[in-house]
ZADO-1210 file (C-alpha; in nm, 4 decimals, padded with zeros to 6 digits):
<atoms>
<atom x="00.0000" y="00.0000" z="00.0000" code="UNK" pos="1"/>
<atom x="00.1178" y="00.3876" z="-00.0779" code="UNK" pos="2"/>
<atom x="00.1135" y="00.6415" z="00.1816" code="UNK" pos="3"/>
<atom x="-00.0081" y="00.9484" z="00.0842" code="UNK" pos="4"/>
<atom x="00.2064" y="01.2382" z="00.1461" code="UNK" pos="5"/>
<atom x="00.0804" y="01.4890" z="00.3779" code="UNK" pos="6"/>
<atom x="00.2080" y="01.7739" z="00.1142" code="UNK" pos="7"/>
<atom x="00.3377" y="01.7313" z="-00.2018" code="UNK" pos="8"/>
<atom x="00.5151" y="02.0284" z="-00.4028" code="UNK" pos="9"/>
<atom x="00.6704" y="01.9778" z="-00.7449" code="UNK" pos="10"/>
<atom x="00.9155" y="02.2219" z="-00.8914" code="UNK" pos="11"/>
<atom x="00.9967" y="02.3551" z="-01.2597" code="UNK" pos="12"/>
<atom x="01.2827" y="02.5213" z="-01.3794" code="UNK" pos="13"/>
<atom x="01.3041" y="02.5039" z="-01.7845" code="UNK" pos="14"/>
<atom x="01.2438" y="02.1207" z="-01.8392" code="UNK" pos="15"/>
<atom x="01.4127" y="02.0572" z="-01.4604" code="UNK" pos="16"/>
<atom x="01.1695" y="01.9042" z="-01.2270" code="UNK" pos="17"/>
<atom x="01.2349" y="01.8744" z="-00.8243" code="UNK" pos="18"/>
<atom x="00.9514" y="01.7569" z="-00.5266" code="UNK" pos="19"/>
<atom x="00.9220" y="01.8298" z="-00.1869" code="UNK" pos="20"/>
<atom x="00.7167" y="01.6241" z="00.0103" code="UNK" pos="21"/>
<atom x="00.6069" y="01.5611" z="00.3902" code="UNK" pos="22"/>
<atom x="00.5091" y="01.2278" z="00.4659" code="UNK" pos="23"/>
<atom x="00.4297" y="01.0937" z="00.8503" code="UNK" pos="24"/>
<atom x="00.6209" y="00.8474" z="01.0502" code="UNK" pos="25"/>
<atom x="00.5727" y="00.6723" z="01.3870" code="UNK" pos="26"/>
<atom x="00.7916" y="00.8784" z="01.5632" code="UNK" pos="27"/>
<atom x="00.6309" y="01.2333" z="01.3539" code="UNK" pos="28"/>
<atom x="00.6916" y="01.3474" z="01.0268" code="UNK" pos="29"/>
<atom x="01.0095" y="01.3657" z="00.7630" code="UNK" pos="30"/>
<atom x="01.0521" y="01.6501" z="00.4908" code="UNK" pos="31"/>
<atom x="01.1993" y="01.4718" z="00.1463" code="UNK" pos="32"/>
<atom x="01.3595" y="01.6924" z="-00.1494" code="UNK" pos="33"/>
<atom x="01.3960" y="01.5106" z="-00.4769" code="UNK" pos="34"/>
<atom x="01.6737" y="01.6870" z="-00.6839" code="UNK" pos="35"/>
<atom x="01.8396" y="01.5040" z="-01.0075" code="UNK" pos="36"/>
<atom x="01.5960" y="01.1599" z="-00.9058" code="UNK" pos="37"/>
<atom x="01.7557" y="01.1111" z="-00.5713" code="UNK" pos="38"/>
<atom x="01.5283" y="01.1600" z="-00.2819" code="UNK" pos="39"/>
<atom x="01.7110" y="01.3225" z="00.0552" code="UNK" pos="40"/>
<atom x="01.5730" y="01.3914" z="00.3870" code="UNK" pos="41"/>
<atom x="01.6201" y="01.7516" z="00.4550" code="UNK" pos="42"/>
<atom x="01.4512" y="01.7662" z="00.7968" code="UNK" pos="43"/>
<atom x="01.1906" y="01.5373" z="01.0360" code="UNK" pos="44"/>
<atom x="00.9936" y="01.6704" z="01.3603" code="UNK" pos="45"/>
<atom x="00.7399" y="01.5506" z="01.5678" code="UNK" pos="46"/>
<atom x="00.4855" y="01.7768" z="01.4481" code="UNK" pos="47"/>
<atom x="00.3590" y="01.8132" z="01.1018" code="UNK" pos="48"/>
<atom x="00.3854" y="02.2016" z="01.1443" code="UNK" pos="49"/>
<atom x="00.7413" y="02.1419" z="01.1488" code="UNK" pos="50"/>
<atom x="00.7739" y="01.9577" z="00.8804" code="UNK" pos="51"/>
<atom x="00.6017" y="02.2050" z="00.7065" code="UNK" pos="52"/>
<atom x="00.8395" y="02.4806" z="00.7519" code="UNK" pos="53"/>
<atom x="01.0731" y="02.3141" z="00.5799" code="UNK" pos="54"/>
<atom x="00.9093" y="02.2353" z="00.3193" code="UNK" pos="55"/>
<atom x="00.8034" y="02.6098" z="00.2644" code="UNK" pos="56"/>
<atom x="01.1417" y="02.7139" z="00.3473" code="UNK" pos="57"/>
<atom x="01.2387" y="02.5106" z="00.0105" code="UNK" pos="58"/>
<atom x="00.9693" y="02.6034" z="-00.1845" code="UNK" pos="59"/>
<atom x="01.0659" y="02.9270" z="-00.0995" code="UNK" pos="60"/>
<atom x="01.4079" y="02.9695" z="-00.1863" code="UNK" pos="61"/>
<atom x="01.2864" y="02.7410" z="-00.5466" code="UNK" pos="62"/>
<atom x="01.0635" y="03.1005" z="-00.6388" code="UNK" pos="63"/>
<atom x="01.2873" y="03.3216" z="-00.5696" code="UNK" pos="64"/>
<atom x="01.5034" y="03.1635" z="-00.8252" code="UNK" pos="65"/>
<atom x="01.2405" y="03.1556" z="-01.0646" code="UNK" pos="66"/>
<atom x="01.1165" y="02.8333" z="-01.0128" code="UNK" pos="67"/>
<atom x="00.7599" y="02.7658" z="-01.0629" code="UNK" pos="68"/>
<atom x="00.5975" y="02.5336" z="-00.7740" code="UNK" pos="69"/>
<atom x="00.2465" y="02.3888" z="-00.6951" code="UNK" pos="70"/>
<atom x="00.1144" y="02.1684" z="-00.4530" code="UNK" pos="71"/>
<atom x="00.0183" y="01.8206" z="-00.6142" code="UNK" pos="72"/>
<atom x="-00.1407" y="01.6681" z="-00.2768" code="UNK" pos="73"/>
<atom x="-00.4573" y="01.6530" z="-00.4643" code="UNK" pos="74"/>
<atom x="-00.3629" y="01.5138" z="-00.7790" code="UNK" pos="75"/>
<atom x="-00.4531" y="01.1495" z="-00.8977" code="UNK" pos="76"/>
<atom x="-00.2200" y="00.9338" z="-00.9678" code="UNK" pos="77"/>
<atom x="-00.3418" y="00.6280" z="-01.2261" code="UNK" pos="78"/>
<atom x="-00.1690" y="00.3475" z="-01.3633" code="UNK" pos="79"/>
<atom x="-00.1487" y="00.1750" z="-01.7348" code="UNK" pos="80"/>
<atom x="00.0392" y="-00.0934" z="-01.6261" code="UNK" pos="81"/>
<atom x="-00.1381" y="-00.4272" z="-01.7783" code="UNK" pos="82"/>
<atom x="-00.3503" y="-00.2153" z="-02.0227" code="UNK" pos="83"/>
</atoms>
């Protein structure tokens, strides 16, 4: 089974793509940053508020050099695997 994240961000710069994402743990919640297709963990607390200033802190820094960002919580992801 998939977790759903808690946030989801993805990034554009030209045809460069990045995500930021919160996801919850036992212990809390972990910030991820994909950058080049290799997720890291750029911060964890036991709040999600925390976890949620990094993730703005990123997203952030990504606009003010001209990235473009928007959250994709919401979107659907679908499947045509075996079709």
């Amino acid at each position: 089974m998939v977790e759903k994240p808690e946030a989801y961000v993805l990034c554009r710069h030209s045809k460069i793509v990045r995500t930021i994402r919160v996801e919850q743990t036992e212990s809390g919640c972990r910030t991820k940053y994909t950058k080049a297709g290799a997720d890291r963990i750029v911060g964890s607390g036991s709040h999600i508020k925390s976890c949620m200033s990094f993730l703005n802190n990123i997203k952030g820094n990504l606009e003010k050099a001209d990235w473009r960002c928007r959250n994709v919580a919401q979107a659907k992801i679908t499947s045509s695997v075996g079709e």
